[in-house]
Structures are given as C-alpha cells and as structure tokens.
PDB file of the backbone (N, CA, C, O) and the ligand in Angstrom, with CONECT records:
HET     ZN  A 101       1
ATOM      1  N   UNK A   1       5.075  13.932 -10.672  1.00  0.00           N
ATOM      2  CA  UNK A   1       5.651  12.600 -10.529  1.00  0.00           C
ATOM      3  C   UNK A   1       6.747  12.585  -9.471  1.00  0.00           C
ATOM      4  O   UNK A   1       7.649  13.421  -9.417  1.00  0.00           O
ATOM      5  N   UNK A   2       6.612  11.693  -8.743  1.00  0.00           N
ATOM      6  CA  UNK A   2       7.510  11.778  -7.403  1.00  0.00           C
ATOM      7  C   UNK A   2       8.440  10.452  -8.181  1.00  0.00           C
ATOM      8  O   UNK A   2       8.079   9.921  -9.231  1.00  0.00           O
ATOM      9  N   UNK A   3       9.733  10.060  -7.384  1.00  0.00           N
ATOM     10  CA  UNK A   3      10.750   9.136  -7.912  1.00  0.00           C
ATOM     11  C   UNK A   3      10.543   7.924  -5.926  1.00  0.00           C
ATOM     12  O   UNK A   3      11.107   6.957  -5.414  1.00  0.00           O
ATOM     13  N   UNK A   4       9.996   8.381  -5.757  1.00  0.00           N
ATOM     14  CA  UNK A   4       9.722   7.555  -4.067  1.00  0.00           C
ATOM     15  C   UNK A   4       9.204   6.518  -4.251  1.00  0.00           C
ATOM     16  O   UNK A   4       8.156   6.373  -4.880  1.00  0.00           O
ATOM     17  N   UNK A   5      10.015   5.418  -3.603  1.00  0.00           N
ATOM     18  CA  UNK A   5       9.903   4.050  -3.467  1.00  0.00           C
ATOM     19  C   UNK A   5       8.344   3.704  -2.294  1.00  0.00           C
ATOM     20  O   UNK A   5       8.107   4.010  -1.126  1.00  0.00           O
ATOM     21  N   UNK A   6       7.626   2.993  -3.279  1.00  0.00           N
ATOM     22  CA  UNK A   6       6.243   3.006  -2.482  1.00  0.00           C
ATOM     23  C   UNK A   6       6.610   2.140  -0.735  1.00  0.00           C
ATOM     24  O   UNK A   6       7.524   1.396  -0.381  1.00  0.00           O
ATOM     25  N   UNK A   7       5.618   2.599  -0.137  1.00  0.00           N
ATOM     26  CA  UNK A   7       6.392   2.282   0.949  1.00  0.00           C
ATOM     27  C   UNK A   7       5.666   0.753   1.363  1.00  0.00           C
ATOM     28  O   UNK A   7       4.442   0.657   1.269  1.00  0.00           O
ATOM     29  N   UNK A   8       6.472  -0.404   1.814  1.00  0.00           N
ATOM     30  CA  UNK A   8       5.819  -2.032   2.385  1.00  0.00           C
ATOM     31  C   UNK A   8       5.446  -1.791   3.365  1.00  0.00           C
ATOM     32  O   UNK A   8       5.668  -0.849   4.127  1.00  0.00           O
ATOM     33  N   UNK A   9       4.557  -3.036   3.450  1.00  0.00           N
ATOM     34  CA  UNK A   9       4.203  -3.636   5.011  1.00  0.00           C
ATOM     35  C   UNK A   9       4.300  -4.820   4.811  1.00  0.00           C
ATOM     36  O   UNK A   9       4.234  -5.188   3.638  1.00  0.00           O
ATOM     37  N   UNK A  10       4.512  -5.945   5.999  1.00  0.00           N
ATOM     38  CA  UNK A  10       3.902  -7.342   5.484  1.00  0.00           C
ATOM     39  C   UNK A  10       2.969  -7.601   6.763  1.00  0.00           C
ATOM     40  O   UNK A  10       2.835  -6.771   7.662  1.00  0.00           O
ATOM     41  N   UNK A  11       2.331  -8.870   6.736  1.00  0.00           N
ATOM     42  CA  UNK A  11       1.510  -9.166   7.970  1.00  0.00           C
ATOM     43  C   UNK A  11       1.616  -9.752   8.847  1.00  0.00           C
ATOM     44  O   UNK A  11       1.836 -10.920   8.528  1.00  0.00           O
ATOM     45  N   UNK A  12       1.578  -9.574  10.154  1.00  0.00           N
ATOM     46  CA  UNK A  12       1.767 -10.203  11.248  1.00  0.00           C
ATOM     47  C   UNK A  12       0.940 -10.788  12.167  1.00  0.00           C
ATOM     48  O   UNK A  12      -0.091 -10.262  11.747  1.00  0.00           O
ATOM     49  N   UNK A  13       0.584 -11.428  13.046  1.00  0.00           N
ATOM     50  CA  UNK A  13      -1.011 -12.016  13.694  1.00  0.00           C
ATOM     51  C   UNK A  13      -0.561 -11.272  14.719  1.00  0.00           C
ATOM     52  O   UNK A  13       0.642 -11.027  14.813  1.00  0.00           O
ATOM     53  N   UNK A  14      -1.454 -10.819  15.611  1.00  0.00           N
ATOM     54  CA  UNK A  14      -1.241 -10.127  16.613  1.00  0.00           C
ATOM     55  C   UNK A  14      -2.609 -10.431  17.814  1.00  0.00           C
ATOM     56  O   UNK A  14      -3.753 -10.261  17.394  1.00  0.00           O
ATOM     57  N   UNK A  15      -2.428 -10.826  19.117  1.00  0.00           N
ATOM     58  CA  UNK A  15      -3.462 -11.567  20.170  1.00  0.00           C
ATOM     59  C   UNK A  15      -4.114  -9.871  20.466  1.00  0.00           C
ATOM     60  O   UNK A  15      -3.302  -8.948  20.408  1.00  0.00           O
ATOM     61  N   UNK A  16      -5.299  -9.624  20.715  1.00  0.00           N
ATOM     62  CA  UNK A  16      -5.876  -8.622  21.235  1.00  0.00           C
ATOM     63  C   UNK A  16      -5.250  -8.349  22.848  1.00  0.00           C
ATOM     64  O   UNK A  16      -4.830  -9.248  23.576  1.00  0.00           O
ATOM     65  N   UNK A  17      -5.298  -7.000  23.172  1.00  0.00           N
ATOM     66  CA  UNK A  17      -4.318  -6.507  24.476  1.00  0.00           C
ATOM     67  C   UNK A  17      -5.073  -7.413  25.718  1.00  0.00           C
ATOM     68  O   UNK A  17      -4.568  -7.906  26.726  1.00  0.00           O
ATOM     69  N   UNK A  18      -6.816  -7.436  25.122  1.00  0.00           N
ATOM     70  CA  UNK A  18      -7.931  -7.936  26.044  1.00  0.00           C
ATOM     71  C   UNK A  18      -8.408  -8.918  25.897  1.00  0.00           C
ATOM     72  O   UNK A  18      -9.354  -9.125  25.138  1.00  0.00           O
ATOM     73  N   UNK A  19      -7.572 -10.154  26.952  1.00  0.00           N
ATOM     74  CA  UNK A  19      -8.502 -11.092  26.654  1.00  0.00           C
ATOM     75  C   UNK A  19     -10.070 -11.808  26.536  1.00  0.00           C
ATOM     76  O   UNK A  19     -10.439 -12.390  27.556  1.00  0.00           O
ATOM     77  N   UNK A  20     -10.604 -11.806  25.874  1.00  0.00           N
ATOM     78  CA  UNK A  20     -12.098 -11.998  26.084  1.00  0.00           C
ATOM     79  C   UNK A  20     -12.771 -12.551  24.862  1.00  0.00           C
ATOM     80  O   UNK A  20     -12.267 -12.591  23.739  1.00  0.00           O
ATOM     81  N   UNK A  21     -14.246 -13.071  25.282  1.00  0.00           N
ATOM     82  CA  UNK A  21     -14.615 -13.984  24.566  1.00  0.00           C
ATOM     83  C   UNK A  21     -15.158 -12.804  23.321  1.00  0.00           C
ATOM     84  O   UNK A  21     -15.811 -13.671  22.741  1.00  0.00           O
ATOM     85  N   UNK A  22     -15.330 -11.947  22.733  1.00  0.00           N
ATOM     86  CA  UNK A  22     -15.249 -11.075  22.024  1.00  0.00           C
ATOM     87  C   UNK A  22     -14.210 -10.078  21.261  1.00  0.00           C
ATOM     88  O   UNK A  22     -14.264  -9.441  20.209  1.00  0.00           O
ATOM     89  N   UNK A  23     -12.991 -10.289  22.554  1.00  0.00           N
ATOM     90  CA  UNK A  23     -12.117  -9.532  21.436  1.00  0.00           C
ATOM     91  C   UNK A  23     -10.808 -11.076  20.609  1.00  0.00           C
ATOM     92  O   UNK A  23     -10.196 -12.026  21.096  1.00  0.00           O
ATOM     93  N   UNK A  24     -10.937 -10.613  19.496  1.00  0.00           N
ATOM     94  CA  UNK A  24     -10.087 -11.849  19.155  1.00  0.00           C
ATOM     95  C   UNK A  24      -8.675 -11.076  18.553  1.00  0.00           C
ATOM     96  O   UNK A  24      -8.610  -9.943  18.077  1.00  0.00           O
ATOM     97  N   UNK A  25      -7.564 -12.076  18.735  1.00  0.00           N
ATOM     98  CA  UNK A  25      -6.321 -11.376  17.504  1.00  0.00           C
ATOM     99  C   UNK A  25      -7.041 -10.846  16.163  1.00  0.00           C
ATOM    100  O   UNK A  25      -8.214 -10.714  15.815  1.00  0.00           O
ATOM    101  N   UNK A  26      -5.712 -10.592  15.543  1.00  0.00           N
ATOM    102  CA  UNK A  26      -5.916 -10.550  13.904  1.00  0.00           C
ATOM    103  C   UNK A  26      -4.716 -10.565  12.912  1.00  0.00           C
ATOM    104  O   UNK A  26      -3.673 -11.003  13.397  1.00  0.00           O
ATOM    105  N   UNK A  27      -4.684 -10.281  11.986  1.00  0.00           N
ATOM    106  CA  UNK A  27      -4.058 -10.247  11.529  1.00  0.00           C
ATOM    107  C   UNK A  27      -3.569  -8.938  10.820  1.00  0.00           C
ATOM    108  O   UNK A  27      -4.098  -8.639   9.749  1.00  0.00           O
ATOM    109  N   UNK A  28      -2.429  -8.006  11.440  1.00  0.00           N
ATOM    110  CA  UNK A  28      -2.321  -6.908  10.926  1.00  0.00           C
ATOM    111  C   UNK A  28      -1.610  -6.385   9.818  1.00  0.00           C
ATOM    112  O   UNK A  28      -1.269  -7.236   8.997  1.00  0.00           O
ATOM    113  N   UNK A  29      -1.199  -4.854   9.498  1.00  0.00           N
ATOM    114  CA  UNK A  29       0.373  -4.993   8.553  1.00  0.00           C
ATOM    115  C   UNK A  29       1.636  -4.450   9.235  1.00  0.00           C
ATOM    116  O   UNK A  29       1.441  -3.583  10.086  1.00  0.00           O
ATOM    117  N   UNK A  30       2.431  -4.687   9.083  1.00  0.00           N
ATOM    118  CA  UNK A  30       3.515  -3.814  10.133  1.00  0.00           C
ATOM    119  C   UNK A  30       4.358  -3.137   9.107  1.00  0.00           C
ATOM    120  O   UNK A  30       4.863  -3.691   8.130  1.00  0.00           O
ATOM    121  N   UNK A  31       4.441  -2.079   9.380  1.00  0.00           N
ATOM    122  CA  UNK A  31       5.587  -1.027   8.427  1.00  0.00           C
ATOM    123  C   UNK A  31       7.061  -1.780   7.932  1.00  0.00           C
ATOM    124  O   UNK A  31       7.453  -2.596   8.766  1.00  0.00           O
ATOM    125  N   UNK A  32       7.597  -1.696   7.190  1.00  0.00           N
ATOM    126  CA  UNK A  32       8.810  -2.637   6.870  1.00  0.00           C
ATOM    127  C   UNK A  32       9.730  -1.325   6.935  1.00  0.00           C
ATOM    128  O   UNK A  32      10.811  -1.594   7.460  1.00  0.00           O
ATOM    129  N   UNK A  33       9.632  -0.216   6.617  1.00  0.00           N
ATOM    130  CA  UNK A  33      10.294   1.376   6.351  1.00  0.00           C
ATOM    131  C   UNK A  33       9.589   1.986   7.047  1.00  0.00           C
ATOM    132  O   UNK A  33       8.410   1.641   7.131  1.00  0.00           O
ATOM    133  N   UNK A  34      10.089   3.130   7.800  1.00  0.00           N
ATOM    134  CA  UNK A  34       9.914   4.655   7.912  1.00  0.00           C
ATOM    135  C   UNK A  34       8.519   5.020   7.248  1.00  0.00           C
ATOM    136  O   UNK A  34       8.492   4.650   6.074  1.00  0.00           O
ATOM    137  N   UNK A  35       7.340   5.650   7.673  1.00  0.00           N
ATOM    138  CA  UNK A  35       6.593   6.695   6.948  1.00  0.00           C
ATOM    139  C   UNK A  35       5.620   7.504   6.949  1.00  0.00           C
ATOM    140  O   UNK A  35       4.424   7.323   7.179  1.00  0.00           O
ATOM    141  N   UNK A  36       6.175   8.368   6.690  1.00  0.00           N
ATOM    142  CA  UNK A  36       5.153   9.894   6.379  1.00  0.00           C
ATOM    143  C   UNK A  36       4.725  10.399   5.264  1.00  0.00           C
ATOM    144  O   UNK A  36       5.275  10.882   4.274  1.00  0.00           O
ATOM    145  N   UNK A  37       3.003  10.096   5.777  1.00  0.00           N
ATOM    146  CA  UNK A  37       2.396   9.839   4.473  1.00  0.00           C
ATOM    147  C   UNK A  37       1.357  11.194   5.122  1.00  0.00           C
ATOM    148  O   UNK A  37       0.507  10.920   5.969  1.00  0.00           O
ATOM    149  N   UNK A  38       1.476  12.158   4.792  1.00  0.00           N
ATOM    150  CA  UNK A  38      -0.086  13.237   5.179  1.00  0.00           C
ATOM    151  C   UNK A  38      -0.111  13.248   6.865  1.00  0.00           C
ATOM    152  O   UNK A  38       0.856  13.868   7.306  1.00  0.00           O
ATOM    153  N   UNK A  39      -0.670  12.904   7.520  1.00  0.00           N
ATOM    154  CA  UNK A  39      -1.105  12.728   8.764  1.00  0.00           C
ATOM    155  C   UNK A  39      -0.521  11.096   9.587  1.00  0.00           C
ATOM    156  O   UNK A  39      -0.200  10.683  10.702  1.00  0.00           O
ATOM    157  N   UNK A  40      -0.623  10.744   8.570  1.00  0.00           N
ATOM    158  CA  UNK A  40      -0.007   9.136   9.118  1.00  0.00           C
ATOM    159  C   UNK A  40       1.335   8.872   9.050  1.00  0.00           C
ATOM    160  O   UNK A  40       1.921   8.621   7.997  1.00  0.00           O
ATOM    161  N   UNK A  41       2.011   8.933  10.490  1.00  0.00           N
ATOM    162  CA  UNK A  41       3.729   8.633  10.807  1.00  0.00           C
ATOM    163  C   UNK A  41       3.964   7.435  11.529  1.00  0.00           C
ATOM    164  O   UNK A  41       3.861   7.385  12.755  1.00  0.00           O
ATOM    165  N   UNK A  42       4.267   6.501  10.843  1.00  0.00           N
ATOM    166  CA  UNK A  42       4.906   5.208  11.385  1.00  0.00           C
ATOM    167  C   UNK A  42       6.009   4.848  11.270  1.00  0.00           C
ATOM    168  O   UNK A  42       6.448   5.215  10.180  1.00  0.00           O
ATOM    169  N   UNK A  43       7.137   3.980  12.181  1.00  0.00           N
ATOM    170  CA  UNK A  43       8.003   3.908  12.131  1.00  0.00           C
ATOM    171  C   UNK A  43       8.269   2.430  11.752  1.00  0.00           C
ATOM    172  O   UNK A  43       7.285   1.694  11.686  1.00  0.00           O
ATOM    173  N   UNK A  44       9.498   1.917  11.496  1.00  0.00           N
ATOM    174  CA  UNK A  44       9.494   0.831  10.798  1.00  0.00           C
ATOM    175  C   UNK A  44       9.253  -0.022  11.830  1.00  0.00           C
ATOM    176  O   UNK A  44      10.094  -0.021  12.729  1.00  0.00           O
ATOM    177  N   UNK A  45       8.211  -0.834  11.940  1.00  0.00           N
ATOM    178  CA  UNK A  45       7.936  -2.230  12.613  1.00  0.00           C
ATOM    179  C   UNK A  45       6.464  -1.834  13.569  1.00  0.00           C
ATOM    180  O   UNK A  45       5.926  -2.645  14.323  1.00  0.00           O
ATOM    181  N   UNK A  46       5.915  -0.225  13.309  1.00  0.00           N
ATOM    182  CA  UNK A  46       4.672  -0.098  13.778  1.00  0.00           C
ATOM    183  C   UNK A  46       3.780  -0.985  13.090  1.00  0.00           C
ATOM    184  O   UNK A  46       3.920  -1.331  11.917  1.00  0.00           O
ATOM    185  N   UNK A  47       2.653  -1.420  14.030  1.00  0.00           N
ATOM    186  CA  UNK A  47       1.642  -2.001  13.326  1.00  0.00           C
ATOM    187  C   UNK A  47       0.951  -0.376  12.565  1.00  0.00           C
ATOM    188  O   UNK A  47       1.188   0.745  13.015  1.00  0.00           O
ATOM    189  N   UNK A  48       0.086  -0.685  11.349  1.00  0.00           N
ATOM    190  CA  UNK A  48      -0.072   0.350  10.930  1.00  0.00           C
ATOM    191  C   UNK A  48      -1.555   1.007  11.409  1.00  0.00           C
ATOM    192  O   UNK A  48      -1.723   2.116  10.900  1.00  0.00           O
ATOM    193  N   UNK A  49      -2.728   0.542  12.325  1.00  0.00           N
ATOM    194  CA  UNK A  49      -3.872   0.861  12.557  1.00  0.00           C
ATOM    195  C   UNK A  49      -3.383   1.788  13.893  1.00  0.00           C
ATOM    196  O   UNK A  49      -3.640   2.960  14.168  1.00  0.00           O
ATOM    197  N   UNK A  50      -2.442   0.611  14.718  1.00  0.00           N
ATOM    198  CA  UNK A  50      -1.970   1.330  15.896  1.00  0.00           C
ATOM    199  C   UNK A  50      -0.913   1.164  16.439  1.00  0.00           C
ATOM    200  O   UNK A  50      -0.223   0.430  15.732  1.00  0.00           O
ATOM    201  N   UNK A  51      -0.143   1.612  17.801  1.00  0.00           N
ATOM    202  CA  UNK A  51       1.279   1.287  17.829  1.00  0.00           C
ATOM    203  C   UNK A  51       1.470   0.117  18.231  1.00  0.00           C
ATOM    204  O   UNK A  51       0.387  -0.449  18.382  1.00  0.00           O
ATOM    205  N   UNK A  52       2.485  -0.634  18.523  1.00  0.00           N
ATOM    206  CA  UNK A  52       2.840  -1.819  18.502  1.00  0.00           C
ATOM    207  C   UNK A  52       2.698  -2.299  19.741  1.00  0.00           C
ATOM    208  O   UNK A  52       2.416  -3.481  19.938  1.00  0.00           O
ATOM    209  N   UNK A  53       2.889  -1.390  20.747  1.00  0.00           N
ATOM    210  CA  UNK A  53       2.808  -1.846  22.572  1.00  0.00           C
ATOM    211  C   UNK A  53       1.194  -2.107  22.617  1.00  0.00           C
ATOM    212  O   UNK A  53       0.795  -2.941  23.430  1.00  0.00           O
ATOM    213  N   UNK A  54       0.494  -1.611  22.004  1.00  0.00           N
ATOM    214  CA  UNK A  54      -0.850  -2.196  22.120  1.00  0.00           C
ATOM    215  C   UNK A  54      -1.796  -3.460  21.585  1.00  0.00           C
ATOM    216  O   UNK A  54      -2.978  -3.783  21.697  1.00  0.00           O
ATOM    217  N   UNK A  55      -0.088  -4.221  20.660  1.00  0.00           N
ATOM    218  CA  UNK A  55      -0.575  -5.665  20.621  1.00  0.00           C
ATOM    219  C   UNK A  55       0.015  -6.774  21.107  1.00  0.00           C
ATOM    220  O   UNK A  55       1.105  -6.441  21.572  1.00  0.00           O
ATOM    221  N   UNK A  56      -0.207  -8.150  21.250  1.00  0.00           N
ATOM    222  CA  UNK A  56       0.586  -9.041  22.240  1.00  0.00           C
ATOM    223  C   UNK A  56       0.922 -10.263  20.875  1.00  0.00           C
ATOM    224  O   UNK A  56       0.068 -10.890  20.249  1.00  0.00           O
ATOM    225  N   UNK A  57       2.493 -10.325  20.693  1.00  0.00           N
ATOM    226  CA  UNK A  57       2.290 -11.256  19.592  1.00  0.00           C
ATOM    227  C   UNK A  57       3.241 -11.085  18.462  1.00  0.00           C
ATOM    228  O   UNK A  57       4.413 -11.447  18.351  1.00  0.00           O
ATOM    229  N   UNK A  58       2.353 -10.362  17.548  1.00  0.00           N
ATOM    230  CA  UNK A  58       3.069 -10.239  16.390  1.00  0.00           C
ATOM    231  C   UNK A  58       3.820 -11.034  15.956  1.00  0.00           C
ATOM    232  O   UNK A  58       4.973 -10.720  15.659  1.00  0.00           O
ATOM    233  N   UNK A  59       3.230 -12.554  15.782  1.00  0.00           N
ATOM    234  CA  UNK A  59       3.909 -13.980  14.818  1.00  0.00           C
ATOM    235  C   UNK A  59       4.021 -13.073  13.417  1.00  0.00           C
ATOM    236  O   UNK A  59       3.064 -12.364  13.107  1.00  0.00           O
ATOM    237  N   UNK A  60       4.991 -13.109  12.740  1.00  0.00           N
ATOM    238  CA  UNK A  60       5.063 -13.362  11.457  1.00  0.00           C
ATOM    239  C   UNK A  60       4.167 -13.850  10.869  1.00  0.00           C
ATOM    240  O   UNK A  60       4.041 -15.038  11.164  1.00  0.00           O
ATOM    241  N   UNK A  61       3.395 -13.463  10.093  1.00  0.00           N
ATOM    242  CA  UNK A  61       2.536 -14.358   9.097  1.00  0.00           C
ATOM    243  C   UNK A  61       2.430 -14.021   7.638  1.00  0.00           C
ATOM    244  O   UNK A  61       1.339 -13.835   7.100  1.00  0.00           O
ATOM    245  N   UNK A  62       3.541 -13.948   7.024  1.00  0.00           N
ATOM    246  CA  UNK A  62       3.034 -13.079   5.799  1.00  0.00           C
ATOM    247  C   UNK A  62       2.931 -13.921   4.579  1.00  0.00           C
ATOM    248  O   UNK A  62       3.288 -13.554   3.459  1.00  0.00           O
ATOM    249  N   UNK A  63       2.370 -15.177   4.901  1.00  0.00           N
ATOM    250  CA  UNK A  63       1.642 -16.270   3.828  1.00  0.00           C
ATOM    251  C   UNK A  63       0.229 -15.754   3.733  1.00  0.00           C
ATOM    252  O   UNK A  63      -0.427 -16.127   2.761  1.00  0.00           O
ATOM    253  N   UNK A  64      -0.392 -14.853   4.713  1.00  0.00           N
ATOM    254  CA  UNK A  64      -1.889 -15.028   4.641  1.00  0.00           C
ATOM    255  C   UNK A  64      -1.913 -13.333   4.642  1.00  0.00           C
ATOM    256  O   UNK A  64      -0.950 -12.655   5.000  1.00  0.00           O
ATOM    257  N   UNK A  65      -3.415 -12.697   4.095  1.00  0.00           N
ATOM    258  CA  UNK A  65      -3.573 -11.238   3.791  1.00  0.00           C
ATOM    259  C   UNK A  65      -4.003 -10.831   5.216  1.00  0.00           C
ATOM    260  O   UNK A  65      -4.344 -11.764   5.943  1.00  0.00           O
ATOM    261  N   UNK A  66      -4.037  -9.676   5.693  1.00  0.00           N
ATOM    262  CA  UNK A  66      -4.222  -8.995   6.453  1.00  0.00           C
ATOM    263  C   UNK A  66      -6.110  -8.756   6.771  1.00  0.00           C
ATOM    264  O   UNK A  66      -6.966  -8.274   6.029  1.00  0.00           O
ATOM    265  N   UNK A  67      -6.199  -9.211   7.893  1.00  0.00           N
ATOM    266  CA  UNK A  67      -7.812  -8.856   7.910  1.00  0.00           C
ATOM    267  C   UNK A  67      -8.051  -8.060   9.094  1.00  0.00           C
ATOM    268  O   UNK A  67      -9.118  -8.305   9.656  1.00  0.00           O
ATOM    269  N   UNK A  68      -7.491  -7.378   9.488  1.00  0.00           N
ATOM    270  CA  UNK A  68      -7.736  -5.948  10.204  1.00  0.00           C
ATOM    271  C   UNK A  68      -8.038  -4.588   8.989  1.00  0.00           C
ATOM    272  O   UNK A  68      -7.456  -3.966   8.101  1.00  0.00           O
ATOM    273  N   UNK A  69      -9.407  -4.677   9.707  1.00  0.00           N
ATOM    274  CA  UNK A  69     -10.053  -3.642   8.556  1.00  0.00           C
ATOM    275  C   UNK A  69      -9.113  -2.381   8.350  1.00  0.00           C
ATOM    276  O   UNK A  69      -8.834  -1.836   7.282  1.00  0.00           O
ATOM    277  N   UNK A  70      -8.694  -2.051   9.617  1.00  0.00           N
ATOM    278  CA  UNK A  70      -8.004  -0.514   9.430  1.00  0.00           C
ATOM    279  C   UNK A  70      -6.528  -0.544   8.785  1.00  0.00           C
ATOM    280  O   UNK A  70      -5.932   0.032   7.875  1.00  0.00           O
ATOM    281  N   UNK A  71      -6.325  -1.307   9.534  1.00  0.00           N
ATOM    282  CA  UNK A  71      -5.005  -1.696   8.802  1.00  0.00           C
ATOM    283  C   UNK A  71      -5.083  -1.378   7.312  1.00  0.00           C
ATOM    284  O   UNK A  71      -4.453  -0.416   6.873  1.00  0.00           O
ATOM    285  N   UNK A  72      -5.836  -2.149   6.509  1.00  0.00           N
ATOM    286  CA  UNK A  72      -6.320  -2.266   5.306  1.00  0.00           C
ATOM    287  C   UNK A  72      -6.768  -1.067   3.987  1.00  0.00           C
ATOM    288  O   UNK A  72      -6.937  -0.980   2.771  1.00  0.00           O
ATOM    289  N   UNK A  73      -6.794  -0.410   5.057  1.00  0.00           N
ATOM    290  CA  UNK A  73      -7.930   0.798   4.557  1.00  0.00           C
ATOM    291  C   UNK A  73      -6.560   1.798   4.707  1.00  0.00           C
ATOM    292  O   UNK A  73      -6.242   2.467   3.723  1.00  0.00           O
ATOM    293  N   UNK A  74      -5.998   1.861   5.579  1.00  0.00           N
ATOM    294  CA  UNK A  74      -5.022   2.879   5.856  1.00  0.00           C
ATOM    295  C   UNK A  74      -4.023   2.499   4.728  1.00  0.00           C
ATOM    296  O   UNK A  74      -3.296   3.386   4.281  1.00  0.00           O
ATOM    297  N   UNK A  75      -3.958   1.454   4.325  1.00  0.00           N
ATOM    298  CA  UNK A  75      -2.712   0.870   3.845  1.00  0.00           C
ATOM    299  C   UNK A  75      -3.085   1.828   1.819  1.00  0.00           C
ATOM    300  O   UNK A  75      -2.378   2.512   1.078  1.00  0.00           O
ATOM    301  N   UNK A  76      -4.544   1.294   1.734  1.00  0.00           N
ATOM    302  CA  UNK A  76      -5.021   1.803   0.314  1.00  0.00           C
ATOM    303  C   UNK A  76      -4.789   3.317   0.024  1.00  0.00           C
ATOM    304  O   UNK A  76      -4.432   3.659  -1.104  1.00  0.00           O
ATOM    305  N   UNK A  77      -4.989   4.261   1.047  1.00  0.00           N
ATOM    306  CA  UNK A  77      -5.644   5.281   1.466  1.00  0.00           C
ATOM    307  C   UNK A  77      -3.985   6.079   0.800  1.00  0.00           C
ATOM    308  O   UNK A  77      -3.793   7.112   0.159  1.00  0.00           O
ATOM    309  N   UNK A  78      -3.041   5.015   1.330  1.00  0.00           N
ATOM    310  CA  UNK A  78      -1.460   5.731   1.291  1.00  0.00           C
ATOM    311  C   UNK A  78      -0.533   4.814   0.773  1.00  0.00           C
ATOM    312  O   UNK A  78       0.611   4.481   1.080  1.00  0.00           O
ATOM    313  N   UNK A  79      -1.213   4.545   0.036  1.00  0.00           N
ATOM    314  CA  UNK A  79      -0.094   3.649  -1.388  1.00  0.00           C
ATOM    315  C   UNK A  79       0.782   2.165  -1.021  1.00  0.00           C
ATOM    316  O   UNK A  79       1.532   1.644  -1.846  1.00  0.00           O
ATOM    317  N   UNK A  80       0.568   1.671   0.191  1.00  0.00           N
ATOM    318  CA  UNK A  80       1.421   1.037   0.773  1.00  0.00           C
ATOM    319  C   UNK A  80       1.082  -0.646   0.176  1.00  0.00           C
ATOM    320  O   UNK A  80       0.002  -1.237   0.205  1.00  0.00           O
ATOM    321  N   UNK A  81       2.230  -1.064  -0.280  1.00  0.00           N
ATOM    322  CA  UNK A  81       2.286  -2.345  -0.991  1.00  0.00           C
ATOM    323  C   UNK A  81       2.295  -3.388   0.083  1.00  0.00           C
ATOM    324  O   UNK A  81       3.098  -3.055   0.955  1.00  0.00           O
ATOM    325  N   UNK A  82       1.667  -4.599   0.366  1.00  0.00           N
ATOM    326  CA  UNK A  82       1.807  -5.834   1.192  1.00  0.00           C
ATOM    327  C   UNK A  82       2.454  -6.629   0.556  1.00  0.00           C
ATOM    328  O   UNK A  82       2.095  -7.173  -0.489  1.00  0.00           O
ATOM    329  N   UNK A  83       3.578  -6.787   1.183  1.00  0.00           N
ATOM    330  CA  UNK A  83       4.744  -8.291   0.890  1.00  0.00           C
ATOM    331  C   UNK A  83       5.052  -8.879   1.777  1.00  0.00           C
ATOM    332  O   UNK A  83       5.017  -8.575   2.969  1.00  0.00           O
ATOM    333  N   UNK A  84       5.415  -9.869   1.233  1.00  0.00           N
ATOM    334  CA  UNK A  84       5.380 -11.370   1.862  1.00  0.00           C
ATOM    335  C   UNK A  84       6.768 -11.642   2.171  1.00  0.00           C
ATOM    336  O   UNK A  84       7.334 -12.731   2.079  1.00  0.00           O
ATOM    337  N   UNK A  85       7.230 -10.596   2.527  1.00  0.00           N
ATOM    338  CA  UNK A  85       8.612 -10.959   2.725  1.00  0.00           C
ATOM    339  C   UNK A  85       8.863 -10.003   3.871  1.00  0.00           C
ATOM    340  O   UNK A  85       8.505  -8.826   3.827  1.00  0.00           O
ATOM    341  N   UNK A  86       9.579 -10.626   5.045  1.00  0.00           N
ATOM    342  CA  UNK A  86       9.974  -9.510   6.480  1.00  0.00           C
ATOM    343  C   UNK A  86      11.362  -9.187   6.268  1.00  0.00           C
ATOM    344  O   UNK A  86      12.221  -9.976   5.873  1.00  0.00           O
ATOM    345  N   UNK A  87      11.580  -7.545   6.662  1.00  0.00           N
ATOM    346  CA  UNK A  87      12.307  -7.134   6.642  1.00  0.00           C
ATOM    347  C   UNK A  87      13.859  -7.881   7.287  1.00  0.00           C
ATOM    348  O   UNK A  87      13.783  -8.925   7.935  1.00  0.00           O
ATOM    349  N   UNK A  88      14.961  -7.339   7.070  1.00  0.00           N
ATOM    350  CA  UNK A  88      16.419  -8.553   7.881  1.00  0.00           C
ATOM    351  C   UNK A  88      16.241  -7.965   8.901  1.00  0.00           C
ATOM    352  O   UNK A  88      15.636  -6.899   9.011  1.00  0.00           O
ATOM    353  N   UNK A  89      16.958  -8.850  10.122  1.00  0.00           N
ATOM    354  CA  UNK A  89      16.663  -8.128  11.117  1.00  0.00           C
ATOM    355  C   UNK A  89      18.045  -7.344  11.762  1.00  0.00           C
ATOM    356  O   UNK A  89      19.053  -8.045  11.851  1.00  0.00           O
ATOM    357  N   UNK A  90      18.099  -6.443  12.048  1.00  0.00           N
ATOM    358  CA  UNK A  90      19.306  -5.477  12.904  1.00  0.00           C
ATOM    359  C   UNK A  90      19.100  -4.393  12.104  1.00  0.00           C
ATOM    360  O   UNK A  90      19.832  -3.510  12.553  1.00  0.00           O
ATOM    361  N   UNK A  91      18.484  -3.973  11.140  1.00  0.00           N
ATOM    362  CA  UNK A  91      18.528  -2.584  10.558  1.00  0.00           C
ATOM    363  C   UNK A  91      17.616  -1.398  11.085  1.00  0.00           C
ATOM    364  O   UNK A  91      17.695  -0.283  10.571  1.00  0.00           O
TER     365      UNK A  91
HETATM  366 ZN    ZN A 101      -4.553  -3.345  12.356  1.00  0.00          ZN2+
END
C-alpha cells in the first residue's frame, strides 16, 4: 500500500500541429502535477500522449471527456484521475 496522492489531469482541446482536411484537433488530458509513473515522465502541464510544443491551442475544456485515444489509455494504464478543475496558475 503506497500513501501517494493519485496523480490529475484535466482536458484541454488542442488544434492538430497539421493543418489538413484529415488531421483534426482533439481533445486531450494535460498533467495538473509532476509524474513518474514506470516509463511515463510528465511534467505538470504536459499533454499526456505527447509533449505540449507539438500541439497548437490547448483551450481549457474540462466540461467535456477527453477523446484522444492515447491520452486515455495512458491515463488508465497509470492511475491518473480526470478533473474538471485546472490547476491555479503561477505554481
Ligand atoms: Zn492526447
């Protein structure tokens, strides 16, 4: 039994790097904390599939769930809770 505070994300929309009639935004999770989970190190405000310079955007959206598959999957995979609430900002 570990005493570790599970670690958040909430969701953000994010425009694809490429514009085109095939690649569309989405909606990702972004780290709210620090974390190292096994192989997966993100820092607080990484998107969690990939790093953050590789999306254009990142509206706030954390009324609606996350539909970036990886995102999703990564998030299950390593305990990570989705809330609807964004971190304050200056920390
Ligand atoms: Zn993603």
């Amino acid at each position: 039994m570990t005493e570790t505070t599970p670690p958040t994300a909430h969701v953000r929309y994010a425009y694809s790097p490429r514009q085109g009639a095939s690649s569309r935004g989405g909606y990702h999770l972004l780290m709210n904390q620090r974390l190292d989970s096994g192989r997966l190190h993100r820092d607080a405000g990484d998107v969690l599939c990939q790093p953050r310079r590789d999306f254009w955007g990142l509206e706030p959206r954390p009324e609606v769930a996350a539909d970036c598959t990886a995102c999703v999957r990564l998030a299950e995979r390593h305990g990570i809770t989705t809330v609807q609430t964004c971190p304050p900002r200056g920390k």
